[in-house]
N, C-alpha and C positions, 0 to 999 in steps of 0.2 A: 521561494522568490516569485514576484505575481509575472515575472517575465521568462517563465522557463514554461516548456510547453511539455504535453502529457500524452503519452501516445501508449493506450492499453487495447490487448488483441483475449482478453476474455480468459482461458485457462493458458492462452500462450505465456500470457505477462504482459510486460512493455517497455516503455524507454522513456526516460527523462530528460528532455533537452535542457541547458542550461547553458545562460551567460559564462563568460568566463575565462576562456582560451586564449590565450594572449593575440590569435590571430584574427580575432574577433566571431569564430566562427561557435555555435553552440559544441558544449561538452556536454556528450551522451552516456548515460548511465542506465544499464539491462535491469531489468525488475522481472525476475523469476514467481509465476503464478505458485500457490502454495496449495495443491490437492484440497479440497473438501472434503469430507468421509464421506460425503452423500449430497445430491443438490436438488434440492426442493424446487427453491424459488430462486431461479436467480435475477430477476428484475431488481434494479438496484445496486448491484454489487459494485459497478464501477464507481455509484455515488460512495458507498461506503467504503470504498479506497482510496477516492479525494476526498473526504472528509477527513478520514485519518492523517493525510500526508500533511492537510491544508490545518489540522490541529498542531501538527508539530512546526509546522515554519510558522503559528502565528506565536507559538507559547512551545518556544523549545525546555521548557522545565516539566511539564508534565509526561512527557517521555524520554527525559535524562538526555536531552539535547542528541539524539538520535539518529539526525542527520551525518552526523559526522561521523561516521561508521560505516554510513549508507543504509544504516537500519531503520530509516522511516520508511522506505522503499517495502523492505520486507514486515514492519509492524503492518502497513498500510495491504500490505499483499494477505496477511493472516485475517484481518478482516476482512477483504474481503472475501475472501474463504468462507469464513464462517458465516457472515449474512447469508450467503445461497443455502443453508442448512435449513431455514424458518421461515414459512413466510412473513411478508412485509417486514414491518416493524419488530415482529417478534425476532426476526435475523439480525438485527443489530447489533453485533457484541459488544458488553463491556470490556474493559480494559486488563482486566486478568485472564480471560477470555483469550484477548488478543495478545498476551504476552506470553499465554504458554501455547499458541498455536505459532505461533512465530521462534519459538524454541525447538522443536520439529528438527528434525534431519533428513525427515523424508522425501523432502524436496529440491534437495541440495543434489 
């Protein structure tokens, strides 16, 4: 939603504020960073984890409506993961990529 704010702390993770709370105040949701094997480049990474997120709230069908799980958070977090692995461009993962780095237990 283009009214929810985004607050990421790099391998910390971050938080998702969002409308919603009956008291009018934002609902906040933790987004746990997901290890890298290795980190090349990480310039970028934050873009490639709103890119992800901002992919599933425009077109909830190409990541099986996601959100409601709270797995855009963690698709979104496997990405960015994985871009710091490659530099620039070449870090940008595809979507099977990001679906079995977000399969993972190791960051739970």
């Amino acid at each position: 939603p283009m009214d929810s704010l985004l607050l990421t702390e790099s391998e910390q993770g971050g938080f998702l504020g969002a409308p919603g709370h009956p008291s009018g105040r934002r609902r906040w949701r933790a987004s746990r960073a997901i290890p890298a094997d290795w980190v090349l480049d990480p310039t970028g990474a934050g873009d490639v984890f709103l890119a992800t997120l901002l992919a599933d709230w425009v077109d909830r069908r190409w990541l099986g409506g996601a959100a409601a799980g709270g797995l855009d958070l963690r698709l979104a977090a496997a990405a960015g993961s994985l871009s710091v692995e490659a530099p620039g461009l070449f870090g940008v993962p595809d979507l099977a990529s990001v679906l079995r780095r977000a399969a993972r237990r190791r960051w739970d």
